[in-house]
Steps between C-alpha positions, in 0.01 A plus 500: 500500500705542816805289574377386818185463679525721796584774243047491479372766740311236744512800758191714560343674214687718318815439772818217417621266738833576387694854448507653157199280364107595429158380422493256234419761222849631633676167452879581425832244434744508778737743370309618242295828490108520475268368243204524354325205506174330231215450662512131426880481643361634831213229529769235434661669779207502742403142404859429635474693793138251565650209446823597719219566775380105461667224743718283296280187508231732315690629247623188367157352453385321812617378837857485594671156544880422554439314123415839377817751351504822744500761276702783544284789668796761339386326116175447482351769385815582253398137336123571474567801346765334245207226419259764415696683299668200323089358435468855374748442256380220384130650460632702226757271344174272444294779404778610238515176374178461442424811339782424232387210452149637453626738258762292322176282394300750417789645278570185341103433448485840297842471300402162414138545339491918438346506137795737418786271591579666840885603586606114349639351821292237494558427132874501547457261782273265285772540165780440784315147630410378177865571369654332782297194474544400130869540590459298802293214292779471201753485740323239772358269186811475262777519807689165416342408193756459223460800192276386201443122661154386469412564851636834520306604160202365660550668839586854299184475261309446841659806661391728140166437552479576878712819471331639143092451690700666837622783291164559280346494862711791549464721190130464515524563887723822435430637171661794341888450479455112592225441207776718263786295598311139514353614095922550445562153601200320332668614180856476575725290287659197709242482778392169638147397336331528789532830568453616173169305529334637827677854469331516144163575714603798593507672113134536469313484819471719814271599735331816404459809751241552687265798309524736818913445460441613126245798521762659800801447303308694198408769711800563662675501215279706230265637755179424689312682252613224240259207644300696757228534270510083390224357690469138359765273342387246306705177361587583214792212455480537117908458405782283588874591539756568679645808754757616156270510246193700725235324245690519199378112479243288613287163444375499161181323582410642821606826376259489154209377757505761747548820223199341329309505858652835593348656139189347555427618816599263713484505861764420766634850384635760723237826575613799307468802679536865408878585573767791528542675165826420312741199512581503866247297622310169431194437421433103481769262735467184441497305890670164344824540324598384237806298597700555841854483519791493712543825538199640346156418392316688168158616497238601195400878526318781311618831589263811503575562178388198375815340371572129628784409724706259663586594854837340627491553932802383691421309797563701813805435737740393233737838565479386820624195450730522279821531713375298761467230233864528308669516817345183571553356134882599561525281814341229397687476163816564686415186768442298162805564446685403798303193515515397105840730356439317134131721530560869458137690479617823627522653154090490587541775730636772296292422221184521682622816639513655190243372332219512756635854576361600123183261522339637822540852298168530297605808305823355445322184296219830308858646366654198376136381353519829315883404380421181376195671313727765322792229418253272372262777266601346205350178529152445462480196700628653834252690671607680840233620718424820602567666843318715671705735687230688689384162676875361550694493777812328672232225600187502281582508124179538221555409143278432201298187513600317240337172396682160338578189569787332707800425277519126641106421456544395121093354465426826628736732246370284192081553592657832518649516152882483615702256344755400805753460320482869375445615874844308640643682196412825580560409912844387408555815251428731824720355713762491288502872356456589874816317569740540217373835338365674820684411773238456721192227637166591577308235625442193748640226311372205677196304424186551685 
């Protein structure tokens, strides 16, 4: 505080033993005029002024001896005030530290299991690790091996397995954009076996929401009144299919089984309770959907005025997401890169982009349902659900319920009455009039 000891009033009180200096309230510099002083500046002050009181041997900590260091009765006080302050310092570095580190794991902890995907740092960081070590185990396991020797065959059929169950760790971890983009490469052309085989997983399983995720995302984006009034949910898991075709298809067998049940009387069915007049609200919701999806997951409904639905919901977060998750696409294909140059996936990104960009828009997939149904009116084998606008939004869509059977499940299409063969004619007759007459592809093609 001062620049020398005697500059401390030791005088009598409120008197200076030297000209031009105070009390130790007034403590000034030499050459400097007067300032106001914190309180806890002038108790370092007094402490000094105690300790400067104190014979030598006692203020270095016990009885002098000529093996003792004099101290310098001029310094120390200036040194126990520089040791205070510097274990000050420290305090609150420590404190600091430990209060981001407190909150850096309590961060993480959230991003990491937040039912809506958090802000996706943690998921880039998990995409990032995982990407780094399959590159890390092809190059470490075939480094010196010569190309397409037994050995090195061996070694790189080793390295497919490890690196396809490490990446369907991820996609299942992640969801969303990693489940889209690990469906792309399960049925890409010229993809090792192994990943076509794990990856392959990923086209008709996912873990379904939880119901209080579902019954907010409906009421935010209808309104409350929609499923305020739903007081029990039953089963109801009476159809197969997939997140594209919202219940166009389903099991054959289970399917027959649980409409005969459900006209009989069955129970296991969901409480129907007097609802809001008109269209814009539901009046049976199925708990269990019907099949859960990357993106999405489809549930059986009736609305209030009686018609049956399927109800697509978006799983929450995925907006968020989104960027967090191409940005980190974009690196990662861009290390591959760098790392393997004869492996270019960065035409991934901008196709994702784009095409994700459309999916995550509900009404977006209502209009082009409705385009398909008007380019396809002449045929009597295509049948195009209906939307319904007035329960639609950007993330919840509701069609018509329609009930069939899954094109692939050919035991199930002939107890139906469906030759196959006529139903991969008319599949293939779709696609291509889409294509070549229409200019344009409404659908999911992949199987699942």
């Amino acid at each position: 505080i001062c620049p020398h000891p005697a500059s401390v009033a030791d005088g009598p009180a409120g008197q200076s033993s030297q000209p031009g200096h105070g009390s130790v309230r007034n403590l000034r510099l030499l050459g400097s005029p007067r300032l106001r002083l914190r309180p806890s500046h002038v108790q370092r002050a007094q402490r000094v002024q105690q300790v400067e009181s104190l014979p030598v041997p006692v203020r270095q900590g016990g009885l002098h001896s000529p093996n003792q260091e004099e101290v310098d009765p001029n310094r120390s006080g200036h040194t126990l005030v520089r040791a205070e302050v510097r274990s000050a310092e420290m305090s609150r570095v420590r404190a600091v530290a430990v209060a981001a580190t407190a909150g850096s794991a309590a961060f993480i902890a959230w991003d990491a299991n937040d039912r809506k995907g958090g802000v996706g740092v943690t998921r880039a960081v998990t995409a990032t690790a995982t990407a780094a070590l399959i590159v890390a185990d092809y190059k470490l396991r075939l480094a010196g091996l010569e190309k397409n020797s037994p050995q090195f065959l061996d070694a790189r059929n080793g390295v497919h397995e490890r690196s396809a169950a490490r990446l369907l760790r991820l996609c299942e971890r992640n969801g969303g954009l990693y489940t889209k983009a690990g469906q792309f490469i399960s049925t890409a052309s010229g993809m090792p076996a192994p990943y076509q085989r794990h990856l392959s997983k990923l086209q008709d399983s996912a873990r379904p929401l939880e119901w209080s995720d579902v019954r907010e995302m409906v009421a935010n984006e209808l309104s409350p009144r929609a499923v305020e009034h739903l007081v029990n949910f039953g089963g109801g898991n009476d159809a197969g299919g997939n997140d594209s075709t919202l219940g166009a298809t389903k099991g054959s067998d289970e399917a027959a089984a649980n409409a005969v049940k459900r006209s009989a009387g069955a129970t296991n069915e969901p409480v129907l309770v007097g609802g809001v007049s008109g269209s814009t609200s539901f009046s049976e919701f199925d708990r269990e959907p019907i099949a859960a999806a990357s993106l999405a997951q489809v549930h059986r409904a009736v609305t209030s005025a009686g018609e049956e639905v399927a109800v697509k919901v978006q799983r929450p977060g995925l907006r968020r997401q989104f960027d967090v998750d191409l940005a980190t696409m974009r690196f990662i294909t861009g290390a591959i890169c760098v790392a393997f140059p004869t492996f270019d996936f960065s035409f991934l990104v901008p196709e994702f982009r784009d095409r994700l960009s459309r999916e995550l828009d509900f009404t977006w997939e209502g209009r082009s349902c409705e385009r398909t149904g008007r380019a396809l009116a002449d045929d009597a084998r295509m049948v195009t659900p209906k939307i319904h606008w007035s329960l639609t939004t950007g993330r919840v869509l509701t069609m018509e319920y329609v009930r069939g059977v899954k094109v692939d499940d050919g035991p199930g299409l002939r107890r139906a009455g469906i030759d196959p063969s006529a139903a991969a004619s008319a599949l293939a007759d779709t696609f291509a009039r889409m294509l070549a007459c229409h200019g344009f592809v409404h659908g999911d093609p992949h199987p699942g």
